[in-house]
SERO-4910 file (N, C-alpha, C, O; in steps of 0.05 Angstrom, whole numbers):
BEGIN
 pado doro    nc1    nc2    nc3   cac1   cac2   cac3    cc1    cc2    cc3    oc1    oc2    oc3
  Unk    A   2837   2519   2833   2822   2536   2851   2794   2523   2854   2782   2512   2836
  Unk    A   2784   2526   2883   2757   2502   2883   2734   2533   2877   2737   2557   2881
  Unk    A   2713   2517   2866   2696   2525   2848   2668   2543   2873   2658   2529   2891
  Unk    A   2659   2571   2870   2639   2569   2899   2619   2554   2900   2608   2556   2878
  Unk    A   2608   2540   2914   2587   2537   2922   2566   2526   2905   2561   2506   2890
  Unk    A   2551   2558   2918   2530   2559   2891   2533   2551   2868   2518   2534   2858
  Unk    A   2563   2565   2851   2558   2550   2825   2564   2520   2827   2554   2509   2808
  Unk    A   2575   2506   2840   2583   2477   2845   2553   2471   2842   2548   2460   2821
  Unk    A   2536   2474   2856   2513   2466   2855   2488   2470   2827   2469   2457   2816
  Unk    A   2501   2495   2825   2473   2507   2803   2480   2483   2774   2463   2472   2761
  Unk    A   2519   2479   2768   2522   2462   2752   2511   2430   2758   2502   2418   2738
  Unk    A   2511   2420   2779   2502   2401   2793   2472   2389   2777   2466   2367   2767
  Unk    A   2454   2418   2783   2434   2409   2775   2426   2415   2746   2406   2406   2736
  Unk    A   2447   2434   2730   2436   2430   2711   2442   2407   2688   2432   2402   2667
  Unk    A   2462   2397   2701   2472   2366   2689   2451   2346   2690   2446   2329   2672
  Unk    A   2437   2348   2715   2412   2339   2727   2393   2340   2701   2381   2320   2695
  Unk    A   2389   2358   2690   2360   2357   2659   2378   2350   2641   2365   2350   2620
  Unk    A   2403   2343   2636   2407   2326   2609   2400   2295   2612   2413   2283   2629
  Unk    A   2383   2282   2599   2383   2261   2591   2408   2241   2581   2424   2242   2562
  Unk    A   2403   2219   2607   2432   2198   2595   2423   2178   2572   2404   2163   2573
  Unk    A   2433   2180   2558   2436   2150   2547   2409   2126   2555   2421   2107   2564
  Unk    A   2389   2122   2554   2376   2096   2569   2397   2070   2559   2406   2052   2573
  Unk    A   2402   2074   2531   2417   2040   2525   2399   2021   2519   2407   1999   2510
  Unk    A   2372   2027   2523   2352   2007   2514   2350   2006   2476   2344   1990   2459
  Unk    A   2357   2026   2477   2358   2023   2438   2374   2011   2423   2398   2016   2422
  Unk    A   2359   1985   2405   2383   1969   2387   2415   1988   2381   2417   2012   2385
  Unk    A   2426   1979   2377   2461   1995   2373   2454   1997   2342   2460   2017   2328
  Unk    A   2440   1974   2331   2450   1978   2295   2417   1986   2287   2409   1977   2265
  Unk    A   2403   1996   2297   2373   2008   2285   2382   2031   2268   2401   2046   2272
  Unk    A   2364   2031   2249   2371   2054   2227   2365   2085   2251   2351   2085   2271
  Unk    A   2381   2106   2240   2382   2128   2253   2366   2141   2245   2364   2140   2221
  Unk    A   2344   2161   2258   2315   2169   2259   2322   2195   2238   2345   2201   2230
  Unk    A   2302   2205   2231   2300   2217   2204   2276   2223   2194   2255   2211   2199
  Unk    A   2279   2242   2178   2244   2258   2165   2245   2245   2138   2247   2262   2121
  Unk    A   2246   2219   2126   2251   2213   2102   2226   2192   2099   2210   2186   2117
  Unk    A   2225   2180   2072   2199   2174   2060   2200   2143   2067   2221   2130   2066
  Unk    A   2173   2133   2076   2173   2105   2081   2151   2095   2064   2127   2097   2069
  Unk    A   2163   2085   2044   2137   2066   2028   2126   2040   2044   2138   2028   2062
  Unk    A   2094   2035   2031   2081   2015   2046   2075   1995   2022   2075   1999   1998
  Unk    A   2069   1968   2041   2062   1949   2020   2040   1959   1998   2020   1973   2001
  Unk    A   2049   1947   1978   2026   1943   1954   2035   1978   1940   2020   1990   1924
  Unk    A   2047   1984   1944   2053   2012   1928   2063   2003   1907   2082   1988   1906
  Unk    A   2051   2013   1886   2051   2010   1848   2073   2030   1843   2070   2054   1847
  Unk    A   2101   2015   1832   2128   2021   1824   2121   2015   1789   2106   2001   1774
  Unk    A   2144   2037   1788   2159   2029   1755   2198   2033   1751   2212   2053   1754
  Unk    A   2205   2009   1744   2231   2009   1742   2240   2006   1724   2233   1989   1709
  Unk    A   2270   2030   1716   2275   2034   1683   2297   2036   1693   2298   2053   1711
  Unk    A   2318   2023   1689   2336   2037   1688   2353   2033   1659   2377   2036   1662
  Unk    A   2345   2027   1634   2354   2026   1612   2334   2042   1581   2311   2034   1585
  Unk    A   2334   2054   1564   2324   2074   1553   2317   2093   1555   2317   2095   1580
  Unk    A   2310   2115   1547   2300   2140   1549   2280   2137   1562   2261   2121   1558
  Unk    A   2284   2155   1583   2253   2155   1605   2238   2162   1590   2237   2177   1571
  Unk    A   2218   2143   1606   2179   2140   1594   2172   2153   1616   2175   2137   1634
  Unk    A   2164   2174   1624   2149   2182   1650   2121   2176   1650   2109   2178   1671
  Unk    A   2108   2170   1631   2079   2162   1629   2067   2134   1642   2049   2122   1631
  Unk    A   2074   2130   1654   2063   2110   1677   2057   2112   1696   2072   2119   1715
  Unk    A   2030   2106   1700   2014   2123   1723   2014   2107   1747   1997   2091   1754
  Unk    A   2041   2116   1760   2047   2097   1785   2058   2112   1804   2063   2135   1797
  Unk    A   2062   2107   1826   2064   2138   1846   2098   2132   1854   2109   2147   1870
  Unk    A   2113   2111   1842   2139   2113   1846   2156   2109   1825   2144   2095   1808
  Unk    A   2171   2113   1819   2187   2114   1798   2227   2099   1805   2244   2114   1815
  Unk    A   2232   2079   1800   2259   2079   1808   2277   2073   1785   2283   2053   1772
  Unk    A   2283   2100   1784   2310   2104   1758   2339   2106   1764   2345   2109   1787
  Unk    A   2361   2104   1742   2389   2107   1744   2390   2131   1750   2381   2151   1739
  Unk    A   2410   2126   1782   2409   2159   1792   2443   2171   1769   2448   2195   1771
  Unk    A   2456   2161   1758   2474   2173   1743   2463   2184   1711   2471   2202   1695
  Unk    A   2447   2168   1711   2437   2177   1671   2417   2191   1683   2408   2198   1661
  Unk    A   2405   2199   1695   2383   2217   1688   2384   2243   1710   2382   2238   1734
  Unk    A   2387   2262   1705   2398   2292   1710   2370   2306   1732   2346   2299   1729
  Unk    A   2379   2323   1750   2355   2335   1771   2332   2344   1762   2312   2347   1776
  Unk    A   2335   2352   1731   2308   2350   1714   2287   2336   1718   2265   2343   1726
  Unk    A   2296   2308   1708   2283   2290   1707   2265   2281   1735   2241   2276   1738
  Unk    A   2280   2282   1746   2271   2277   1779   2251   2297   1784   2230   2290   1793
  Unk    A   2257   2323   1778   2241   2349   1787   2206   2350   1765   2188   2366   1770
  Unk    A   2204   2329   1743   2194   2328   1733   2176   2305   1734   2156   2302   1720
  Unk    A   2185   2283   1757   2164   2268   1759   2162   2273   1784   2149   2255   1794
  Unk    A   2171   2296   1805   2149   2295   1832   2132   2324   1824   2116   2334   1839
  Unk    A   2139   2334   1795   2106   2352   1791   2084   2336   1786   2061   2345   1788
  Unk    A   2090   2306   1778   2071   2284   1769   2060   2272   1797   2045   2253   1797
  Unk    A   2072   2287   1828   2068   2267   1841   2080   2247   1849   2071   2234   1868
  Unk    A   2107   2238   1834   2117   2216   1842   2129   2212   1863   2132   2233   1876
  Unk    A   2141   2188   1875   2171   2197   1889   2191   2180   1871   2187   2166   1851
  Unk    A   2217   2185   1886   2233   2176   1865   2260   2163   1874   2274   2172   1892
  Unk    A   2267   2135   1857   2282   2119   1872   2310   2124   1862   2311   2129   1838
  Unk    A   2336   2125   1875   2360   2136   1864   2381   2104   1860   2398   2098   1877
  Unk    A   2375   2087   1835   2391   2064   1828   2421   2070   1824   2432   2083   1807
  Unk    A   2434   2054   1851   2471   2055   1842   2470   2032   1856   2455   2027   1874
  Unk    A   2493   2016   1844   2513   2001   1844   2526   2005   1872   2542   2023   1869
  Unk    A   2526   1998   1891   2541   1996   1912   2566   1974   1921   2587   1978   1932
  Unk    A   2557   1957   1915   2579   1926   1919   2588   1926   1904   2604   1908   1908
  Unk    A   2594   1943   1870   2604   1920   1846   2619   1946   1829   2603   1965   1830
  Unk    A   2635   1951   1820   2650   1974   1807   2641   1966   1771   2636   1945   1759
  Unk    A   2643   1996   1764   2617   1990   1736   2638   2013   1723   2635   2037   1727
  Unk    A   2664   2000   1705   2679   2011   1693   2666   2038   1669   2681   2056   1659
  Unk    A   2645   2036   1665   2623   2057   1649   2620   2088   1669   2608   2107   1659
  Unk    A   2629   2090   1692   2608   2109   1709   2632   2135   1714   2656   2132   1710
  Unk    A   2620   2160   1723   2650   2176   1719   2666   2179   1742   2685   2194   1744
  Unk    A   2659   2166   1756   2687   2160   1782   2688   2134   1776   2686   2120   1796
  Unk    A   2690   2128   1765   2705   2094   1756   2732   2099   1765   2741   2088   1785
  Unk    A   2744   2114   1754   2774   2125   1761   2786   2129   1792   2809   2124   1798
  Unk    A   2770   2137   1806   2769   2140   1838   2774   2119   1844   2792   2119   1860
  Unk    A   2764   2090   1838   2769   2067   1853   2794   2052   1847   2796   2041   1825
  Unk    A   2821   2049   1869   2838   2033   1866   2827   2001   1855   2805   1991   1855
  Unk    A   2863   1988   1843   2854   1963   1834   2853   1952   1861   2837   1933   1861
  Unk    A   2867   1958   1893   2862   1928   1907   2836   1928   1919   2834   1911   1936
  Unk    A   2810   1946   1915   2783   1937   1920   2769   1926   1895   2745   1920   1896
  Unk    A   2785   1922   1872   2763   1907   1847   2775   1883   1853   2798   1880   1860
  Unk    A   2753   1861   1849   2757   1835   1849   2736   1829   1825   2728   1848   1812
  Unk    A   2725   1796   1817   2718   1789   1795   2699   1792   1789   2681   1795   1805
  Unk    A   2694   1791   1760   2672   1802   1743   2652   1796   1765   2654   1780   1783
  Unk    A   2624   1820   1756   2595   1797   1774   2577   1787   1747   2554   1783   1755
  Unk    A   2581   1781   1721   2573   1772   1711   2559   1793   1686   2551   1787   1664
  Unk    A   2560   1811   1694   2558   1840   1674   2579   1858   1659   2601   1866   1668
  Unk    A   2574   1861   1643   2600   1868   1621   2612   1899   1633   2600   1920   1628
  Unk    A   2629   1899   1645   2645   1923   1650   2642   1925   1678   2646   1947   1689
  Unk    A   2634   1896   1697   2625   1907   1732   2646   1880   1746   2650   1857   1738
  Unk    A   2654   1895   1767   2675   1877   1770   2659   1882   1812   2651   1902   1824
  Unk    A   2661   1859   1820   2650   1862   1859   2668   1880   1866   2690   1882   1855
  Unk    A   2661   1892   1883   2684   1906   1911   2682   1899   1932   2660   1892   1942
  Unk    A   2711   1898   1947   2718   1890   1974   2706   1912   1997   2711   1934   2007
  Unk    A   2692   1896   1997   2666   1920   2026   2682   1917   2041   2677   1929   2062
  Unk    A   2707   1902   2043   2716   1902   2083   2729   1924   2081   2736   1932   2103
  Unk    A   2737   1940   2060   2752   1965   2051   2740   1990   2051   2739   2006   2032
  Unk    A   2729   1993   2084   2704   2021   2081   2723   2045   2089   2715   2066   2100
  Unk    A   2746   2041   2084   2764   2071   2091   2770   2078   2066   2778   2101   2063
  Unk    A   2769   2058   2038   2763   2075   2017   2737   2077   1998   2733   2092   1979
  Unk    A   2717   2054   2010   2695   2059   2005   2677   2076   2009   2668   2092   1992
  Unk    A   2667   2076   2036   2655   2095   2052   2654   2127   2036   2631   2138   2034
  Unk    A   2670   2137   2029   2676   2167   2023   2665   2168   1991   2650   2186   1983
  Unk    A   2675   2146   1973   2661   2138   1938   2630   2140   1948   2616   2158   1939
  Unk    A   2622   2124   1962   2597   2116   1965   2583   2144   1974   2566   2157   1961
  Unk    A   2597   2151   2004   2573   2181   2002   2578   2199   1990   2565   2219   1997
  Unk    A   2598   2205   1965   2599   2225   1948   2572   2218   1923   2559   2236   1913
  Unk    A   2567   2187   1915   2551   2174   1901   2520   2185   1920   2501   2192   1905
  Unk    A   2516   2185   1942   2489   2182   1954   2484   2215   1956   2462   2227   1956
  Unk    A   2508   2226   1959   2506   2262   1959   2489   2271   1929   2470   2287   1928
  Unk    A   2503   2256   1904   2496   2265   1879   2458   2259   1886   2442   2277   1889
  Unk    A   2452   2229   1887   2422   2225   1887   2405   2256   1909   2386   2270   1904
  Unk    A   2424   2254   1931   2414   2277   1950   2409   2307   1935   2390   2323   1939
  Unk    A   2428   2310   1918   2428   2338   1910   2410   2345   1881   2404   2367   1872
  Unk    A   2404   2319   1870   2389   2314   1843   2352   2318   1862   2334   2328   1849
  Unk    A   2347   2311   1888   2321   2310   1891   2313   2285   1890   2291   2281   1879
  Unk    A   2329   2264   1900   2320   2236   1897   2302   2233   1929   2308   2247   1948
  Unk    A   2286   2216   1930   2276   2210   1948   2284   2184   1960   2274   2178   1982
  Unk    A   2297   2172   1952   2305   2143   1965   2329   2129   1942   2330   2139   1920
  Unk    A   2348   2108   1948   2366   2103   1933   2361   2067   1927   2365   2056   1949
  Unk    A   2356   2053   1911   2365   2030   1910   2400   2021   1901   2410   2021   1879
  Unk    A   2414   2015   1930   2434   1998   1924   2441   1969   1917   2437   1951   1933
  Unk    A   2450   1966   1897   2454   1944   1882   2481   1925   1890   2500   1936   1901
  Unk    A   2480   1907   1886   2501   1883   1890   2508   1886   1925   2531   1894   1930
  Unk    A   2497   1883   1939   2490   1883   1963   2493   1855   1974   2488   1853   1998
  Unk    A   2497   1845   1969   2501   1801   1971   2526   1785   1968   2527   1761   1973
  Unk    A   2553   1802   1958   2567   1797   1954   2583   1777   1971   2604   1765   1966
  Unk    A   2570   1776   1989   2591   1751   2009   2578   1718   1997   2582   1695   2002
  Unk    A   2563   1731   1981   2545   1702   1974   2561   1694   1942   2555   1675   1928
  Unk    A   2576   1707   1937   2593   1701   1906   2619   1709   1904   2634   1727   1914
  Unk    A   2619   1684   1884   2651   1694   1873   2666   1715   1870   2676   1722   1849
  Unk    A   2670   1730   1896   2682   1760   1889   2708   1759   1886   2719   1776   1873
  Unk    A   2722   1740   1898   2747   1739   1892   2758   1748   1925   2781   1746   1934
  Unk    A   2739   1757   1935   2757   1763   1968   2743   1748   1984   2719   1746   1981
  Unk    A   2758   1734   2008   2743   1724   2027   2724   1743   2055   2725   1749   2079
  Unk    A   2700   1744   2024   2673   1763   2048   2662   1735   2065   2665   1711   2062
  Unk    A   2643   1754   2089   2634   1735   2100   2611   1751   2105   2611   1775   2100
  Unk    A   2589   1737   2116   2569   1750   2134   2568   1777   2149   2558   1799   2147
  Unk    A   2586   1763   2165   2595   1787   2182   2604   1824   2166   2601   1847   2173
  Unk    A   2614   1809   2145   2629   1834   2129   2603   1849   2107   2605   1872   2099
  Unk    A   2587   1835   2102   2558   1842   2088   2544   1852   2105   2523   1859   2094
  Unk    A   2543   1857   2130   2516   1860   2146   2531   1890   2157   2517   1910   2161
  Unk    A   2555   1890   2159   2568   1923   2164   2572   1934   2152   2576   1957   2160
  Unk    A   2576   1927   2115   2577   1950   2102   2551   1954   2081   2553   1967   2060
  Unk    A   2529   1941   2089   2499   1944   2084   2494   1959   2101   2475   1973   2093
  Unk    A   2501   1967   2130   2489   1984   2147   2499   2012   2144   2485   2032   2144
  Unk    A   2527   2011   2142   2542   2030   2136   2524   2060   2101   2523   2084   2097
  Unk    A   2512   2028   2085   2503   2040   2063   2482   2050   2074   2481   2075   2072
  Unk    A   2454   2033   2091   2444   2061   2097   2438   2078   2128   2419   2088   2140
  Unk    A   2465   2073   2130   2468   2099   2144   2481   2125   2130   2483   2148   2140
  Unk    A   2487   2119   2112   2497   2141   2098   2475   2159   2079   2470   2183   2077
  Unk    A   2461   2128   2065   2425   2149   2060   2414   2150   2081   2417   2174   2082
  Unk    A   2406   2147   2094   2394   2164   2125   2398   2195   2135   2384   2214   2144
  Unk    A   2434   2190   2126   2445   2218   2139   2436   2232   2118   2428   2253   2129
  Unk    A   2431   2235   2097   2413   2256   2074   2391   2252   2070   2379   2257   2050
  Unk    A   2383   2242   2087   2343   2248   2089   2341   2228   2073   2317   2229   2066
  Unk    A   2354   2205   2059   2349   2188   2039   2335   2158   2044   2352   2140   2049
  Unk    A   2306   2150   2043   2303   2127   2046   2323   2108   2036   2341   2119   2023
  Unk    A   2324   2087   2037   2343   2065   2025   2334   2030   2027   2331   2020   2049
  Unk    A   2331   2015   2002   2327   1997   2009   2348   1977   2007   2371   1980   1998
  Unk    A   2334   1949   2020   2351   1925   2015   2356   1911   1991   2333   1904   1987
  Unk    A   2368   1902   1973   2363   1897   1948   2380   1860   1950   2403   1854   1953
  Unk    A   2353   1845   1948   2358   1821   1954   2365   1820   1973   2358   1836   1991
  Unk    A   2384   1799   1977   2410   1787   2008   2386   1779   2024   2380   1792   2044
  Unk    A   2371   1758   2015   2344   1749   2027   2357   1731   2052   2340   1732   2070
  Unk    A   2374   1720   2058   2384   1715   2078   2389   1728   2105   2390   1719   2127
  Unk    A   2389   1750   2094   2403   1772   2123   2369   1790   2121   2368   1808   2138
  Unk    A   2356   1789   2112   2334   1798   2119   2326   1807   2143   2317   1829   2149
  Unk    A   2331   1780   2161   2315   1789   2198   2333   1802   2211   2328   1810   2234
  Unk    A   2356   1805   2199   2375   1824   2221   2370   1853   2215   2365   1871   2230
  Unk    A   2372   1852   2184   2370   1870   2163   2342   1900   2156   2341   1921   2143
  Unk    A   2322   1885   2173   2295   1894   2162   2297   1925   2178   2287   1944   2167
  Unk    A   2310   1929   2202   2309   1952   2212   2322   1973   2214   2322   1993   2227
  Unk    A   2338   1958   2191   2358   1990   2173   2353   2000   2156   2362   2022   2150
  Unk    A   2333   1985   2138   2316   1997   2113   2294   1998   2115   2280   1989   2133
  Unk    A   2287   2013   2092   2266   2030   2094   2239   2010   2073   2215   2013   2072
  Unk    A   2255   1995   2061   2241   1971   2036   2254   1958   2025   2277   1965   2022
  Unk    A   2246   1933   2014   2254   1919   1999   2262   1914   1969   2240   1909   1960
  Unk    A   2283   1913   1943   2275   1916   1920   2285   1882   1918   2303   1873   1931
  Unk    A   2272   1869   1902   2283   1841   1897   2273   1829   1875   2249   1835   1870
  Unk    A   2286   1807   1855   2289   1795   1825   2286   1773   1838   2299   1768   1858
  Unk    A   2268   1758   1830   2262   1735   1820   2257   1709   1838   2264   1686   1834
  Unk    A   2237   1723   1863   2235   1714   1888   2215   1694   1877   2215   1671   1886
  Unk    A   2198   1701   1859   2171   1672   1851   2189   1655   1835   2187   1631   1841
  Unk    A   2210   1662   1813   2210   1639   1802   2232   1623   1817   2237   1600   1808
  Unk    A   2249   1634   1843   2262   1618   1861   2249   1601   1881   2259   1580   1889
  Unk    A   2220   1612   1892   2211   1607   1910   2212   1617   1934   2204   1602   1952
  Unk    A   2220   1640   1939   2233   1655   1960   2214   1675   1966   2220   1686   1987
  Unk    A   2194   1685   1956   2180   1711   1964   2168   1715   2004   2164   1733   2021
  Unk    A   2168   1682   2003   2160   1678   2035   2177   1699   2052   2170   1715   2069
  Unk    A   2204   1692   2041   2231   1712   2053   2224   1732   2069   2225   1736   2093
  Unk    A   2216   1746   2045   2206   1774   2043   2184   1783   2063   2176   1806   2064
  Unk    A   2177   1767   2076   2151   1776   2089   2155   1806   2121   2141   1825   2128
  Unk    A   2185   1791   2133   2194   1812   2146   2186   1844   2144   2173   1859   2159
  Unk    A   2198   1849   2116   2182   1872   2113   2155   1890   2112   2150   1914   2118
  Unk    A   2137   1862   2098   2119   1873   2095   2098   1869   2125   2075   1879   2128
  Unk    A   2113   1852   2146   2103   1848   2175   2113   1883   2190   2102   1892   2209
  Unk    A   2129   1893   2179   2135   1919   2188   2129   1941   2177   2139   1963   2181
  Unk    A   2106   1935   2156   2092   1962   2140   2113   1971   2117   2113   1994   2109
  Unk    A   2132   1954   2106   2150   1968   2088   2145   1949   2060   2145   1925   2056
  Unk    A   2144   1973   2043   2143   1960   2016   2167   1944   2005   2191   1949   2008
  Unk    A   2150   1918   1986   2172   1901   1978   2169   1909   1950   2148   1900   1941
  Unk    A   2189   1928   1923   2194   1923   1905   2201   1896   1894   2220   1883   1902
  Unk    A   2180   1888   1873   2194   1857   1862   2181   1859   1827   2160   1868   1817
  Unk    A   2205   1847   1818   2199   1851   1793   2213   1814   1781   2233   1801   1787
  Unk    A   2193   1809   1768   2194   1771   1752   2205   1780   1729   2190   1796   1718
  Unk    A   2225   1776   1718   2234   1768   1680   2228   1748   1668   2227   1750   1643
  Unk    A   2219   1717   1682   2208   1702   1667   2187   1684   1656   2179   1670   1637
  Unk    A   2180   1697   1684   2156   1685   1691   2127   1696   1683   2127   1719   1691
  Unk    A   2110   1691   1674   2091   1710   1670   2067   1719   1687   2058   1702   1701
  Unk    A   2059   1737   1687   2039   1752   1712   2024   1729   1721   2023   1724   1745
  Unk    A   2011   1715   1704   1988   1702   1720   1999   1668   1729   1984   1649   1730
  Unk    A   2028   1669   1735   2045   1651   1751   2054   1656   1776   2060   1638   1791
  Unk    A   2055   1685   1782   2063   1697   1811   2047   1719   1820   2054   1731   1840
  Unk    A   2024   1725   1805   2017   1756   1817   1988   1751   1841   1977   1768   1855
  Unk    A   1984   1715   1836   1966   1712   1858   1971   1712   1873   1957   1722   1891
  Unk    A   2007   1693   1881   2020   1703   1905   2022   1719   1920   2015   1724   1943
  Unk    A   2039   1734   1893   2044   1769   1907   2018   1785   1921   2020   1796   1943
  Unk    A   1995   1783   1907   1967   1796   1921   1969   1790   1944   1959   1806   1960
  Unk    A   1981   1766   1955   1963   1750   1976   1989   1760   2002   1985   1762   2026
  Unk    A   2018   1767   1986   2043   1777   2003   2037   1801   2003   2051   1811   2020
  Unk    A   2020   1821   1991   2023   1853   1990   2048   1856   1977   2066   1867   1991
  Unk    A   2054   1849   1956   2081   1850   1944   2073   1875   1922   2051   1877   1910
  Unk    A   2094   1890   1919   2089   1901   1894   2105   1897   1865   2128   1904   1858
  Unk    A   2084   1883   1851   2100   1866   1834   2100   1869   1801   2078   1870   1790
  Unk    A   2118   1871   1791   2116   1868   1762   2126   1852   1746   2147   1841   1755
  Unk    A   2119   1847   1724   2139   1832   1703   2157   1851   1691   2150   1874   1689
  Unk    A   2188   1841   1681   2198   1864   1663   2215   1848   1653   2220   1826   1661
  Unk    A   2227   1862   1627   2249   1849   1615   2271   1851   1622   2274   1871   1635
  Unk    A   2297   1834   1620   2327   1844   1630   2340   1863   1629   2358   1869   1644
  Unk    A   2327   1882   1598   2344   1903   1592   2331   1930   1615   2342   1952   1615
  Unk    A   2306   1921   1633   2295   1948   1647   2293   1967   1632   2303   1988   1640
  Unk    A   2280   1966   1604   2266   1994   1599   2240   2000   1603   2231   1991   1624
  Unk    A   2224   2011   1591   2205   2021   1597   2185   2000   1595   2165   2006   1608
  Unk    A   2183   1978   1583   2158   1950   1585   2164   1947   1610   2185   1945   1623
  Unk    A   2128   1946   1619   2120   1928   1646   2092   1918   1640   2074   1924   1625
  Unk    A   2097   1902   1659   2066   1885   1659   2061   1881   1693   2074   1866   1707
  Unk    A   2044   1895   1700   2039   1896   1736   2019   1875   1738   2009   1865   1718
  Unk    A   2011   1866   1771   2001   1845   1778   1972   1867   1778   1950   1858   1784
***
């Protein structure tokens, strides 16, 4: 039956005030959001091994979002803090309590840590769902941002043939998934994919950029107002922290085991 008139028209124009599409917006830009953006030179502390020390008078905090309970979290933003939510994203960590959830054909070989074996990121129909049940827990604890770990995997021995291509989609995929919960998220190393990389995260966390020589890398970020977490194990402060001053890096010394010793620039 044809439609009258008038309403032919009145629908006409009110199609007329929806906004199309422009298409001018990158396709892979991180998805907009009310969530926290750290800036260069912001003074971090990273633990993720002993009993939390909350006494460090630093305005960010990035702890193991599985060992430490919404307490803890709720107890350093009365201090002011914000707070970073550390998981494992690339690498399966036979210790954690969905260890069990993950089939054997996404574990491939050790990454060099006792009980962590890489995962096959081209496998986001059973990843994807592990992972935002993992980024839900940080969401529902009161985390303010998540550091995902083993994020580089096309760069090692995983045992599957990753590539580039396969690291840069399920790095985006990771944060788009902290995005969708208000969750900042940074890049953690994969200093290579950096310039493609810089405008899906929110910051940088990265090991051992002075004693590689690599901190230049990093600069992307901090050319876009985003803080670069970096932390040296062997080097001692007054070998990289003139650098770092001069990068706006926010930098510390720490030991391998990440407990509570630091030594800031």
């Amino acid at each position: 039956m044809r439609r009258p008139v008038l309403l032919t028209l009145l629908l006409l124009l009110l199609a007329g005030c929806v906004a199309a599409p422009s298409g001018d917006e990158p396709p892979d830009a991180a998805p907009p959001g009310d969530h926290w953006r750290p800036r260069p030179g912001t003074a971090w502390q990273w633990q993720l091994g002993g009993r939390l020390d909350t006494s460090v008078d630093v305005p960010v905090y990035d702890i193991d979002g599985f060992e430490n309970p919404a307490s803890a979290v709720t107890a350093l933003h009365r201090a002011g803090r914000k707070v970073i939510c550390y998981l494992s994203t690339g690498a399966w960590e036979e210790f954690r309590p969905d260890a069990g959830d993950f089939p054997a054909s996404v574990l491939g070989r050790g990454n060099g840590w006792e009980g962590e074996r890489w995962l096959d990121i081209r496998a986001t129909d059973v990843l994807e769902p592990l992972m935002a049940a993992r980024l839900d827990m940080c969401r529902d604890k009161g985390f303010d941002a998540v550091e995902p770990d083993n994020m580089d995997g096309y760069r090692n021995g995983t045992g599957f043939p990753l590539t580039d291509a396969d690291q840069l989609r399920y790095n985006r995929l990771i944060a788009r998934l902290a995005h969708e919960r208000g969750l900042a998220v940074g890049l953690k190393n994969d200093l290579d994919q950096i310039p493609r990389l810089v405008g899906d995260f929110d910051f940088a966390v990265n090991e051992q950029c002075a004693q590689y020589g690599e901190c230049e890398d990093l600069k992307p970020f901090i050319d876009a107002d985003k803080a670069v977490f970096h932390a040296e194990y062997e080097l001692p402060t007054d070998r990289f922290c003139p650098d770092s001053r001069r990068l706006r890096l926010s930098s510390i010394q720490k030991k391998y085991d990440l407990g509570p010793w630091r030594r800031a620039c």
